[in-house]
Chimera marker file (.cmm) of the C-alpha trace (Angstrom):
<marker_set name="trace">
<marker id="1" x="-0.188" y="26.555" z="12.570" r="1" g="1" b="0" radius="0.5"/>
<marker id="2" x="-0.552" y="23.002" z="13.518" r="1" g="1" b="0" radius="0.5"/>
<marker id="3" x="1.172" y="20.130" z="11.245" r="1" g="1" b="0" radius="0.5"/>
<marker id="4" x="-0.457" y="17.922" z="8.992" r="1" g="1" b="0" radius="0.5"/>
<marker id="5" x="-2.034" y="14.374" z="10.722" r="1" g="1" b="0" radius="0.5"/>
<marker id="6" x="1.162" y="11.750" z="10.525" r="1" g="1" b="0" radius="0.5"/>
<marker id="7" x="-1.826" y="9.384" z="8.440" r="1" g="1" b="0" radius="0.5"/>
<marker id="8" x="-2.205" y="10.457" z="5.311" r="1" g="1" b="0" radius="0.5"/>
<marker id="9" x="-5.421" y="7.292" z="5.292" r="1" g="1" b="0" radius="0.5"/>
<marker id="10" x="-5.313" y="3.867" z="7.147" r="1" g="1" b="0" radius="0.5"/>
<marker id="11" x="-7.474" y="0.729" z="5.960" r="1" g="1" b="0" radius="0.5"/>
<marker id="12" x="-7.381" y="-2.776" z="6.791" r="1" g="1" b="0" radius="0.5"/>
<marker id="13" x="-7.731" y="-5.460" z="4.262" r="1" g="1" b="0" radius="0.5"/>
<marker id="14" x="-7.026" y="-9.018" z="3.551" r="1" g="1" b="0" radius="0.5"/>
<marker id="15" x="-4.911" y="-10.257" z="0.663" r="1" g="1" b="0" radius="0.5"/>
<marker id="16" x="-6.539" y="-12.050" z="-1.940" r="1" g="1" b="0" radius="0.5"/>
<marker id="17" x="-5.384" y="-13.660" z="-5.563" r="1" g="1" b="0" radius="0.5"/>
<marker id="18" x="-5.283" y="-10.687" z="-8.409" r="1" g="1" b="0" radius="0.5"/>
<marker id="19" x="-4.454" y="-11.416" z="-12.073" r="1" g="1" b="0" radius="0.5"/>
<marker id="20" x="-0.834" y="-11.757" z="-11.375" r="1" g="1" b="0" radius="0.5"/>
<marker id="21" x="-0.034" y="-9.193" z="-13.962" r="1" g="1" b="0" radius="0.5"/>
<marker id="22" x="2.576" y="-7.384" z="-11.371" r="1" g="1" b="0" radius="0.5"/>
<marker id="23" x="4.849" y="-10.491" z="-11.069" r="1" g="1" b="0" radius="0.5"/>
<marker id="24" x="5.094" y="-10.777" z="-14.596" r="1" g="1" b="0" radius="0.5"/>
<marker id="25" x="6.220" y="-7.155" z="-14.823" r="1" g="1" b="0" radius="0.5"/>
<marker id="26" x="8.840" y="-7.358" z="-11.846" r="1" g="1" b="0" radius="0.5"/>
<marker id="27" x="6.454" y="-5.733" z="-9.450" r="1" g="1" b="0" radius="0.5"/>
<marker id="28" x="4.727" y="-8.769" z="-7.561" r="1" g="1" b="0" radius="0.5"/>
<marker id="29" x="1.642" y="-7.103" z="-5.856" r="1" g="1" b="0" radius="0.5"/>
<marker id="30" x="-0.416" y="-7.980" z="-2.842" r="1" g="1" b="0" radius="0.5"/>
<marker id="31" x="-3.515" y="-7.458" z="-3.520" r="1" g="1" b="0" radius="0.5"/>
<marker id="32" x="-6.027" y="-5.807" z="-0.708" r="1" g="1" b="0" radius="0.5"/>
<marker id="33" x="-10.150" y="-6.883" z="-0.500" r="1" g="1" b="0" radius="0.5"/>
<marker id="34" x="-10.607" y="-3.989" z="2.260" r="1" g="1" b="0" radius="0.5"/>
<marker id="35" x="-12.722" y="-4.738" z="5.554" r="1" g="1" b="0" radius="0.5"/>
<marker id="36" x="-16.592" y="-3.138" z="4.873" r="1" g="1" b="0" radius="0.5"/>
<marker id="37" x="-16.384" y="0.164" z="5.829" r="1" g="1" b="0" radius="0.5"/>
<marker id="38" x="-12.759" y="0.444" z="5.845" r="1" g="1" b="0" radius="0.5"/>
<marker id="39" x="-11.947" y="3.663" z="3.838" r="1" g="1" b="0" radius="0.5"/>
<marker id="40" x="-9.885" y="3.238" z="0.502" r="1" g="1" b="0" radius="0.5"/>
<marker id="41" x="-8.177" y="6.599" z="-0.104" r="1" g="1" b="0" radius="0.5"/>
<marker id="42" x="-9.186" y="8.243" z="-3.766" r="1" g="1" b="0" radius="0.5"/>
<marker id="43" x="-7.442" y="6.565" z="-6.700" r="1" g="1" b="0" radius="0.5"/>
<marker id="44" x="-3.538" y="7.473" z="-6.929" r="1" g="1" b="0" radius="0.5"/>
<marker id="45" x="-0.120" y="5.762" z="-5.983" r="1" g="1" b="0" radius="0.5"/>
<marker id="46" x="1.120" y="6.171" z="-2.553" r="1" g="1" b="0" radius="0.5"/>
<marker id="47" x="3.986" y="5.532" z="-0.431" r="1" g="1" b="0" radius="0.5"/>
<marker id="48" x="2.924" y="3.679" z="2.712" r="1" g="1" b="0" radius="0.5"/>
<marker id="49" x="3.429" y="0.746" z="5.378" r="1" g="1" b="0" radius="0.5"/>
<marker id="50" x="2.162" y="-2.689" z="5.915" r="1" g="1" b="0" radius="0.5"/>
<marker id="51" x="1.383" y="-4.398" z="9.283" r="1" g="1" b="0" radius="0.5"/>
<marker id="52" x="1.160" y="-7.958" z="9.106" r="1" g="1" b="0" radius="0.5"/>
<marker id="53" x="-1.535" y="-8.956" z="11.449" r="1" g="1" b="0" radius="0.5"/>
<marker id="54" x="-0.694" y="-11.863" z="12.258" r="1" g="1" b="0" radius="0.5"/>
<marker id="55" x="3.127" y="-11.048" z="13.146" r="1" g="1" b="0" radius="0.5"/>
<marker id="56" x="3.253" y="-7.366" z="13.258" r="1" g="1" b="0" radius="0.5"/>
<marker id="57" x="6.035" y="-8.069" z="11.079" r="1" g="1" b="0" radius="0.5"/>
<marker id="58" x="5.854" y="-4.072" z="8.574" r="1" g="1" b="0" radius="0.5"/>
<marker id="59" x="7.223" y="-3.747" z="5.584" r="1" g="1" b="0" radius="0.5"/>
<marker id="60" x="7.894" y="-0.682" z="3.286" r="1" g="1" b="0" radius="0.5"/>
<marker id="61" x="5.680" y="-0.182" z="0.524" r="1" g="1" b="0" radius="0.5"/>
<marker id="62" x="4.454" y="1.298" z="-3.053" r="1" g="1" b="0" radius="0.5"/>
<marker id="63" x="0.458" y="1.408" z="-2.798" r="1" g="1" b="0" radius="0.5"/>
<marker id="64" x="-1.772" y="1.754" z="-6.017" r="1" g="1" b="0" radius="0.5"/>
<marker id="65" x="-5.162" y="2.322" z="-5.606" r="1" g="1" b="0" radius="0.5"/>
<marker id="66" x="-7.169" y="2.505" z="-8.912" r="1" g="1" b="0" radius="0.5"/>
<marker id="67" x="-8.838" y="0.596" z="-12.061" r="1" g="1" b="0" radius="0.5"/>
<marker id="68" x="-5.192" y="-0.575" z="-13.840" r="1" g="1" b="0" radius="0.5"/>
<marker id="69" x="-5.945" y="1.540" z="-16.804" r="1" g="1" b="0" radius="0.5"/>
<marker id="70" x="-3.157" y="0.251" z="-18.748" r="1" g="1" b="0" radius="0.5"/>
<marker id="71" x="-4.286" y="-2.966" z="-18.934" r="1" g="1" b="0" radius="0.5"/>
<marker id="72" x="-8.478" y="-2.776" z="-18.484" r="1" g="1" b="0" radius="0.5"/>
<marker id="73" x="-11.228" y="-0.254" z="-18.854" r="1" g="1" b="0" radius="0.5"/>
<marker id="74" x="-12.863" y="-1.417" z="-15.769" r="1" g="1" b="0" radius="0.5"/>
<marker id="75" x="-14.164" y="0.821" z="-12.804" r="1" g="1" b="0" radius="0.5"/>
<marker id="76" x="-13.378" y="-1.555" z="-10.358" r="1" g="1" b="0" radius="0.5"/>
<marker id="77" x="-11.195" y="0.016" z="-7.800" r="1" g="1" b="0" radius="0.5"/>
<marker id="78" x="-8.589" y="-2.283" z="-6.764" r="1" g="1" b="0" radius="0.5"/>
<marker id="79" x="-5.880" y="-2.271" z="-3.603" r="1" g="1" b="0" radius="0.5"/>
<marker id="80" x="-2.332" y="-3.335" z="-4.390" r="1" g="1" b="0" radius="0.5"/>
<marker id="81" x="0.847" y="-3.234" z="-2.662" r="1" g="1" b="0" radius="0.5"/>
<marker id="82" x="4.434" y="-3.808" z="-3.724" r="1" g="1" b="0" radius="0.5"/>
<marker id="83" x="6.195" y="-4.229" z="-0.940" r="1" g="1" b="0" radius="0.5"/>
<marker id="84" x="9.674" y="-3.161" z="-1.114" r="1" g="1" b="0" radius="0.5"/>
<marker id="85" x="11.708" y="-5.084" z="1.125" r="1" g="1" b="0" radius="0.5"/>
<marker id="86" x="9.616" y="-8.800" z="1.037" r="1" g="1" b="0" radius="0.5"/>
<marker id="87" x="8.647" y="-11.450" z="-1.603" r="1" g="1" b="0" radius="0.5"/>
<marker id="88" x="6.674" y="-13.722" z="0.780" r="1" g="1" b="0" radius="0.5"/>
<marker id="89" x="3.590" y="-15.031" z="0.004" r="1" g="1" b="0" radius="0.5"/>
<marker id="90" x="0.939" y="-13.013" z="1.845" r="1" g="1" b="0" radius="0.5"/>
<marker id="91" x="-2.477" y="-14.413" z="0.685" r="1" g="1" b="0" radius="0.5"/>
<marker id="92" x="-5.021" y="-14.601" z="2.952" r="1" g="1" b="0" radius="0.5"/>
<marker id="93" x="-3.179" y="-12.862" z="5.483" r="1" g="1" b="0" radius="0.5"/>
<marker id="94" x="-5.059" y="-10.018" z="7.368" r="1" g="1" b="0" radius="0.5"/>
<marker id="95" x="-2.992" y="-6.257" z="6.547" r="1" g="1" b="0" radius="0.5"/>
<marker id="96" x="-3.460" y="-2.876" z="7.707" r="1" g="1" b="0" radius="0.5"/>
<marker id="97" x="-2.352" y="-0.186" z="4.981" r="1" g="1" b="0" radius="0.5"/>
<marker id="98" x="-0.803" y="2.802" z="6.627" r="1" g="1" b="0" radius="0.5"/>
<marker id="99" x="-0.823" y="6.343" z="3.893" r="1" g="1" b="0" radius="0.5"/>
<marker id="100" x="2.043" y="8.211" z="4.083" r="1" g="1" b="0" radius="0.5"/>
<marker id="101" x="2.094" y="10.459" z="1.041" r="1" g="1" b="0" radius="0.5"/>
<marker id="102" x="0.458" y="10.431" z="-2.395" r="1" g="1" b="0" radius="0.5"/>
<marker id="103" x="3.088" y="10.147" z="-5.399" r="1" g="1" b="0" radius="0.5"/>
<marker id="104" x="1.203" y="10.396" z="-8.433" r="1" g="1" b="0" radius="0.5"/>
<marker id="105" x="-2.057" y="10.231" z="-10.409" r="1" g="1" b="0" radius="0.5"/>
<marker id="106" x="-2.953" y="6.817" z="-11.446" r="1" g="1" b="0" radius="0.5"/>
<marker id="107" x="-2.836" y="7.018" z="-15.206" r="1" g="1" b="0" radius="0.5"/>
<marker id="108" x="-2.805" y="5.185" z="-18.443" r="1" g="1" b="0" radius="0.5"/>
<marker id="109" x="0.483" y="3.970" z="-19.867" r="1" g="1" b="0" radius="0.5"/>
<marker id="110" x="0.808" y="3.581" z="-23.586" r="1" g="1" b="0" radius="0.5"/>
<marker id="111" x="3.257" y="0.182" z="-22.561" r="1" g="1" b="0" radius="0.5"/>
<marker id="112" x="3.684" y="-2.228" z="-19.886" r="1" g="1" b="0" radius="0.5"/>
<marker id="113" x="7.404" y="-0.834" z="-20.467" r="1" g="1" b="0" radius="0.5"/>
<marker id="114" x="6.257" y="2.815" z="-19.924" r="1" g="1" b="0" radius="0.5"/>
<marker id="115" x="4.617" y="1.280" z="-16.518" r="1" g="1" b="0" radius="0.5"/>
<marker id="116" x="7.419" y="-0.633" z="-15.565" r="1" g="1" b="0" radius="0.5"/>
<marker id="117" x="9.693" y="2.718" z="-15.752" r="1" g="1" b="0" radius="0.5"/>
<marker id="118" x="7.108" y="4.567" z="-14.112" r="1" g="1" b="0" radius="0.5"/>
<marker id="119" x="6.946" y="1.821" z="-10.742" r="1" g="1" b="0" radius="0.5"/>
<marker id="120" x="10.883" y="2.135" z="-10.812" r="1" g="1" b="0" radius="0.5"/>
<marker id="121" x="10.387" y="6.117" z="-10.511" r="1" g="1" b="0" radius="0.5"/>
<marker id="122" x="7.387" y="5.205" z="-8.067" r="1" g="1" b="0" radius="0.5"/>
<marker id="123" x="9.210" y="3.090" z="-5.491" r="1" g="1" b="0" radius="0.5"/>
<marker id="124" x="11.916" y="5.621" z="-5.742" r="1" g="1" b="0" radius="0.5"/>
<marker id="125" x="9.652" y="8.660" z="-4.459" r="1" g="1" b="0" radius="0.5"/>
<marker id="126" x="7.971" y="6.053" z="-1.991" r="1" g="1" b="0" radius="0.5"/>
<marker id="127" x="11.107" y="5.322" z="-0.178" r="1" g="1" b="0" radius="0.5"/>
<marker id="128" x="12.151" y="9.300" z="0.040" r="1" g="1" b="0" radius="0.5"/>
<marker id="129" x="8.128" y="9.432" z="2.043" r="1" g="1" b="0" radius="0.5"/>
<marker id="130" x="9.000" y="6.599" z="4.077" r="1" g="1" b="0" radius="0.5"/>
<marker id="131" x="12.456" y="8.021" z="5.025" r="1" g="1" b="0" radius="0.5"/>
<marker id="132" x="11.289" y="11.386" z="6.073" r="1" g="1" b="0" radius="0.5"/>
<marker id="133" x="9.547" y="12.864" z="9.213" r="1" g="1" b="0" radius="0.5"/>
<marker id="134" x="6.382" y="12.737" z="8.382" r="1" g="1" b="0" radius="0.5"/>
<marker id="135" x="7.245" y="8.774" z="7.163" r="1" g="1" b="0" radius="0.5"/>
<marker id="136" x="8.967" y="8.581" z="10.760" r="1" g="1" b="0" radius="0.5"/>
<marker id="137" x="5.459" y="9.782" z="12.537" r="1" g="1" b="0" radius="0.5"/>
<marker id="138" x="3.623" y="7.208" z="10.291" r="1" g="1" b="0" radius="0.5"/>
<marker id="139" x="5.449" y="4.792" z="11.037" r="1" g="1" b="0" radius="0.5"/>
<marker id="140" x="5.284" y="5.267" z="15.288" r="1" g="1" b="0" radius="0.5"/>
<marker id="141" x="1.625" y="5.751" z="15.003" r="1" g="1" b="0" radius="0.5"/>
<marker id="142" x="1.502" y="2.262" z="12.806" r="1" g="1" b="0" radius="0.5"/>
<marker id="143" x="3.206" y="0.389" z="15.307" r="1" g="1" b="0" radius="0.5"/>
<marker id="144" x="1.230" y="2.134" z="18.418" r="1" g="1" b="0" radius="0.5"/>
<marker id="145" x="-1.868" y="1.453" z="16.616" r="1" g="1" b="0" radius="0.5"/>
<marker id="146" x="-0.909" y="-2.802" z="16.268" r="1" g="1" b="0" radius="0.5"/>
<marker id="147" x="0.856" y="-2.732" z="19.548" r="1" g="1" b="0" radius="0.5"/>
<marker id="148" x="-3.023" y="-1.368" z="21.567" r="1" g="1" b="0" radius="0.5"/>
<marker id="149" x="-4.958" y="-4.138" z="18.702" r="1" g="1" b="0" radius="0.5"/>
<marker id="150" x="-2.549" y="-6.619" z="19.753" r="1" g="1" b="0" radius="0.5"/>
<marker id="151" x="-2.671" y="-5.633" z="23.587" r="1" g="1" b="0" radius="0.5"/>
<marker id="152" x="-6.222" y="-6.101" z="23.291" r="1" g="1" b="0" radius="0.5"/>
<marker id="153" x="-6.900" y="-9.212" z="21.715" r="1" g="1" b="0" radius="0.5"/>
<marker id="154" x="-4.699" y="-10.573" z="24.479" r="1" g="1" b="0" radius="0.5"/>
<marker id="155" x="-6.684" y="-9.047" z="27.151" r="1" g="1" b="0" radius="0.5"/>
<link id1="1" id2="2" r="1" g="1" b="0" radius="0.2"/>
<link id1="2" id2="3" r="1" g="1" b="0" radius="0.2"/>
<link id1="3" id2="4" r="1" g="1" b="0" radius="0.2"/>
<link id1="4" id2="5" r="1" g="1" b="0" radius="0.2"/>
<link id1="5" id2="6" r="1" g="1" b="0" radius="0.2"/>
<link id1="6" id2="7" r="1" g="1" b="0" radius="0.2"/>
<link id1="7" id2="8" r="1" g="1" b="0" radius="0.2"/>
<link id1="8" id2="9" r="1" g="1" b="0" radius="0.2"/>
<link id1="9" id2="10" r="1" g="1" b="0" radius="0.2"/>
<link id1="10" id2="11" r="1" g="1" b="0" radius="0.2"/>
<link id1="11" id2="12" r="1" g="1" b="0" radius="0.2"/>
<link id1="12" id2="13" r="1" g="1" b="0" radius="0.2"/>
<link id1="13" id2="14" r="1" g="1" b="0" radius="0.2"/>
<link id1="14" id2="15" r="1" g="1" b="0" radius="0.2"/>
<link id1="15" id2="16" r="1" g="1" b="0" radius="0.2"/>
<link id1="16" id2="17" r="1" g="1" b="0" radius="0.2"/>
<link id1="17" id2="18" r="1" g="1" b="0" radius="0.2"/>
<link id1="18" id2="19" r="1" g="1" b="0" radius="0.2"/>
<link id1="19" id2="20" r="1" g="1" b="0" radius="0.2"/>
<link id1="20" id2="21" r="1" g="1" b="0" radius="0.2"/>
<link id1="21" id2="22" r="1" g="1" b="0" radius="0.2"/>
<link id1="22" id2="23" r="1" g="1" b="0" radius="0.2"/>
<link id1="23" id2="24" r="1" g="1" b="0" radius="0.2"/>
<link id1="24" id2="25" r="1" g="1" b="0" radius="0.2"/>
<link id1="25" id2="26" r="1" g="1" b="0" radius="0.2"/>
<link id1="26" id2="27" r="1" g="1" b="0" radius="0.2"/>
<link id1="27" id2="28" r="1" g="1" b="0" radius="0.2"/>
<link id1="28" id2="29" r="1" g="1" b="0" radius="0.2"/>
<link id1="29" id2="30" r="1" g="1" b="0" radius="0.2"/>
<link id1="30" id2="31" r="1" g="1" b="0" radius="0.2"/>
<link id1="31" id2="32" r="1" g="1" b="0" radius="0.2"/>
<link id1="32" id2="33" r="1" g="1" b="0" radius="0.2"/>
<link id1="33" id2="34" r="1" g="1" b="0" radius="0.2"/>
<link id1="34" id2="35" r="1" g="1" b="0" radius="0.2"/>
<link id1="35" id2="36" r="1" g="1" b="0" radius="0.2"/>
<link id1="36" id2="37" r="1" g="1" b="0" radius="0.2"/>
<link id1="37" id2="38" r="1" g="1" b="0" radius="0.2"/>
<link id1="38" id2="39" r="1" g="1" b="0" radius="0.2"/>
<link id1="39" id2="40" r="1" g="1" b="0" radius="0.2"/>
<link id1="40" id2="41" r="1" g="1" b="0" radius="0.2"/>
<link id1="41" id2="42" r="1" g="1" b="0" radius="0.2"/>
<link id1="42" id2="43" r="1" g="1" b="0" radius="0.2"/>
<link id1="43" id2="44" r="1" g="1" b="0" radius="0.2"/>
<link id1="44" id2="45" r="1" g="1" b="0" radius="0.2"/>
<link id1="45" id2="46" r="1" g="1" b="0" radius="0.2"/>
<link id1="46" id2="47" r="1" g="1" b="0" radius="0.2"/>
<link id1="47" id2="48" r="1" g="1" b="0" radius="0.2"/>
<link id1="48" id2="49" r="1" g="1" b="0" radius="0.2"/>
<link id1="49" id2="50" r="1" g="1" b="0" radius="0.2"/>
<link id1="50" id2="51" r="1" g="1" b="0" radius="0.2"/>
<link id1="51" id2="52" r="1" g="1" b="0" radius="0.2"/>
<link id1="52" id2="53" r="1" g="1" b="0" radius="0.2"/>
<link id1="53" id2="54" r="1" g="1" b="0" radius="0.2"/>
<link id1="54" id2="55" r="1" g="1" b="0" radius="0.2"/>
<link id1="55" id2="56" r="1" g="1" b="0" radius="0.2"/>
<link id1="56" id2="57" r="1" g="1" b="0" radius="0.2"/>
<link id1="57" id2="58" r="1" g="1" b="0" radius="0.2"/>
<link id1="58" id2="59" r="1" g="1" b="0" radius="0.2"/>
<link id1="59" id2="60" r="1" g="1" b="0" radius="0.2"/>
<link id1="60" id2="61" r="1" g="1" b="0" radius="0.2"/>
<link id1="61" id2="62" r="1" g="1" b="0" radius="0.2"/>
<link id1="62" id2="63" r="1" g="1" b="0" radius="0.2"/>
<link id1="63" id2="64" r="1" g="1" b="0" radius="0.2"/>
<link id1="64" id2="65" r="1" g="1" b="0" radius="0.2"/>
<link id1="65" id2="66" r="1" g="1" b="0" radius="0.2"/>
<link id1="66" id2="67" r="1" g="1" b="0" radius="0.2"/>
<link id1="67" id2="68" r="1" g="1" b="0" radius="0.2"/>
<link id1="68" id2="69" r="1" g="1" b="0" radius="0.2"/>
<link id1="69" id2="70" r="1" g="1" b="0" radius="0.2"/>
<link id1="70" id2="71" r="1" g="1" b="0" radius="0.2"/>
<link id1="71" id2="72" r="1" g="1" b="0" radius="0.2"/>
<link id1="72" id2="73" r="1" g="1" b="0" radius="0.2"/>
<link id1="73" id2="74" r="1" g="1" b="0" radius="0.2"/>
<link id1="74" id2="75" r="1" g="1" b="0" radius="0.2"/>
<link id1="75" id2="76" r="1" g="1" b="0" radius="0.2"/>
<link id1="76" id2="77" r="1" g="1" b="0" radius="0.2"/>
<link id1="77" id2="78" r="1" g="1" b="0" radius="0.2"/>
<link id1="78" id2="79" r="1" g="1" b="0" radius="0.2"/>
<link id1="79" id2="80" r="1" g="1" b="0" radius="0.2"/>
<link id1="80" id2="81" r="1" g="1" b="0" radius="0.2"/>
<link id1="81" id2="82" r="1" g="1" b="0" radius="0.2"/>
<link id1="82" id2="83" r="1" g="1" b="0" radius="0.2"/>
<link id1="83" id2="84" r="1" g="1" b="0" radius="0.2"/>
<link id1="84" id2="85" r="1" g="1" b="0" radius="0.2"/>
<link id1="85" id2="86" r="1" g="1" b="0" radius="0.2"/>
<link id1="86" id2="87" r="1" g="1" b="0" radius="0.2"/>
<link id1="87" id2="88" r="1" g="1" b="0" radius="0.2"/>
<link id1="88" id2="89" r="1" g="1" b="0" radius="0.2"/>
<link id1="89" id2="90" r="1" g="1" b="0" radius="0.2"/>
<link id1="90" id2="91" r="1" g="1" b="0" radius="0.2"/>
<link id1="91" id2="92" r="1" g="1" b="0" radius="0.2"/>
<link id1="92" id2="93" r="1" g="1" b="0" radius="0.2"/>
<link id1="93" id2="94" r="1" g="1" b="0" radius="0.2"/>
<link id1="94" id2="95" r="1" g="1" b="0" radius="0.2"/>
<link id1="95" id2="96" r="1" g="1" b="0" radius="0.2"/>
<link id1="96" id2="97" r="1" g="1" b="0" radius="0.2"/>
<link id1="97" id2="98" r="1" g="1" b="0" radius="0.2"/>
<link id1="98" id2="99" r="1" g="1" b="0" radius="0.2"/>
<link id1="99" id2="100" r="1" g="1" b="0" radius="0.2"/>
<link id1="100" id2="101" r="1" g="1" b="0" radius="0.2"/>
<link id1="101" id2="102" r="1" g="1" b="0" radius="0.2"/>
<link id1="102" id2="103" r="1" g="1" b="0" radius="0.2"/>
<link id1="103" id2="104" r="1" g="1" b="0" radius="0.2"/>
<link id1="104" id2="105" r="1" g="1" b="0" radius="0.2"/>
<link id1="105" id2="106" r="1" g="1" b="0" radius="0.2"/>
<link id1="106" id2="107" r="1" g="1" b="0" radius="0.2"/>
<link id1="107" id2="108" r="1" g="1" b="0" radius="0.2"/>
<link id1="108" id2="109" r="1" g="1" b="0" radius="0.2"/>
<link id1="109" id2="110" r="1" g="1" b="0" radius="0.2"/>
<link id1="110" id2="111" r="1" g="1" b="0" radius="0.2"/>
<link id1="111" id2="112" r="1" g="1" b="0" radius="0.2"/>
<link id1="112" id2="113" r="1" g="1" b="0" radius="0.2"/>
<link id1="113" id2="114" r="1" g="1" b="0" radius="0.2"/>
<link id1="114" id2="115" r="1" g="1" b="0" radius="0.2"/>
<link id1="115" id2="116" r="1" g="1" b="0" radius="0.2"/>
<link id1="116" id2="117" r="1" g="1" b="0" radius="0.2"/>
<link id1="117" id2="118" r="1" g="1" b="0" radius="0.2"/>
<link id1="118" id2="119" r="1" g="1" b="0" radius="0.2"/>
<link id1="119" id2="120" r="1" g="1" b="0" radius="0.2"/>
<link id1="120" id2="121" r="1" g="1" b="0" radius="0.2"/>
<link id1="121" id2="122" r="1" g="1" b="0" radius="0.2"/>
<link id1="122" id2="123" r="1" g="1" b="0" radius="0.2"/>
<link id1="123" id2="124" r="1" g="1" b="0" radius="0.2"/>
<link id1="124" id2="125" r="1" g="1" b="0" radius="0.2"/>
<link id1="125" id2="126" r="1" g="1" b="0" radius="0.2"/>
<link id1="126" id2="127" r="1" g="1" b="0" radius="0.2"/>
<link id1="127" id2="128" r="1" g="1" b="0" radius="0.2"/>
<link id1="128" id2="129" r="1" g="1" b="0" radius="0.2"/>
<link id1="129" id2="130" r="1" g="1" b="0" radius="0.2"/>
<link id1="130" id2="131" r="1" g="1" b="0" radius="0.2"/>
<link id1="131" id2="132" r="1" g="1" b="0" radius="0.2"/>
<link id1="132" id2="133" r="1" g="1" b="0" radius="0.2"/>
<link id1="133" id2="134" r="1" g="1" b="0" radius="0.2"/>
<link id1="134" id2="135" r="1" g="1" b="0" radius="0.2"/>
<link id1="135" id2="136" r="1" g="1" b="0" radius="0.2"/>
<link id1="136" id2="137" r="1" g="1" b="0" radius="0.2"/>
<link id1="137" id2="138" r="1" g="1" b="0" radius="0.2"/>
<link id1="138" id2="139" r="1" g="1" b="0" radius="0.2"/>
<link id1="139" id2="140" r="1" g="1" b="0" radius="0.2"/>
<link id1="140" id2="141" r="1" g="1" b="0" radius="0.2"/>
<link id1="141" id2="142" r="1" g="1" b="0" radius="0.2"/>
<link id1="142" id2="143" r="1" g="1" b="0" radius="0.2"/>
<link id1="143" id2="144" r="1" g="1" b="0" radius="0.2"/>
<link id1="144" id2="145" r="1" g="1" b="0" radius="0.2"/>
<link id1="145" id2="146" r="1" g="1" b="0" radius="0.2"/>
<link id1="146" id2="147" r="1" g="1" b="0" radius="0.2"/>
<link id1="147" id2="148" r="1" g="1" b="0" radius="0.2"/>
<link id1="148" id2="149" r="1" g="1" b="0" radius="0.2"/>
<link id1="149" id2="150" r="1" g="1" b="0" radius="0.2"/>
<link id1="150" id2="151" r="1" g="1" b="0" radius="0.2"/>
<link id1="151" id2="152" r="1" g="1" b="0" radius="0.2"/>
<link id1="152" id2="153" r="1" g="1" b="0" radius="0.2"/>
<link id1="153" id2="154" r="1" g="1" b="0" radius="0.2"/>
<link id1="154" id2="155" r="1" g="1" b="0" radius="0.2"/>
</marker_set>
């Protein structure tokens, strides 16, 4: 039987401005606008990396893909990233979003409370992903994958 892929999904992005609503709540998110034709995984929360483009600099992360049900009955599917181990200012910056592991169904919360105990939970479960061996094989392949983009764009 042969394992699993290490990528669970990959897309690249850039950060844009989003309503701010995660700051407020303890969670300051990055917000992704994906490249065109970059593929967004199906709406969830995930564990998962972040390259930095422009440094290669990664970062540990919580990923929610989704509408933010608890706070709008939208459609729009929106990208955002809680990083767990950076508060810098990342707008505008170009990202690639490496899957590791889906955590959970992206649901409506009957509080911003409830969803604040819930991301606690969340960031919990993401750091056991990132930790393990399939978070390990992630990981490699992340840094592989920036190591041949950046080997190229020097070439």
């Amino acid at each position: 039987m042969r394992d699993a892929p290490a990528v669970l999904a990959h897309l690249t992005g850039t950060v844009v401005h989003g309503a701010g609503r995660g700051r407020g709540l303890g969670f300051p998110t990055a917000n992704i606008a994906p490249d065109p034709g970059s593929p967004v995984p199906p709406p969830a929360v995930y564990s998962g990396w972040v390259v930095r483009h422009p440094t290669g600099a990664l970062h540990r992360a919580t990923i929610s893909v989704g509408s933010n049900p608890t706070f709008c009955d939208t459609a729009e599917i929106h990208t955002e990233v809680y990083c767990h181990d950076t508060s810098d200012d990342l707008y505008d910056e170009r990202v690639g979003l490496w899957f590791v592991a889906r955590i959970r169904a992206t649901v409506k919360f009957a509080s911003p409370d409830d969803l604040v105990r819930a991301a606690r939970q969340d960031v919990l479960r993401s750091e056991e992903f990132l930790a393990s061996e399939r978070g390990r094989r992630v990981l490699a392949h992340a840094l592989n994958a920036f190591a041949d983009t950046a080997d190229t764009a020097t070439a």
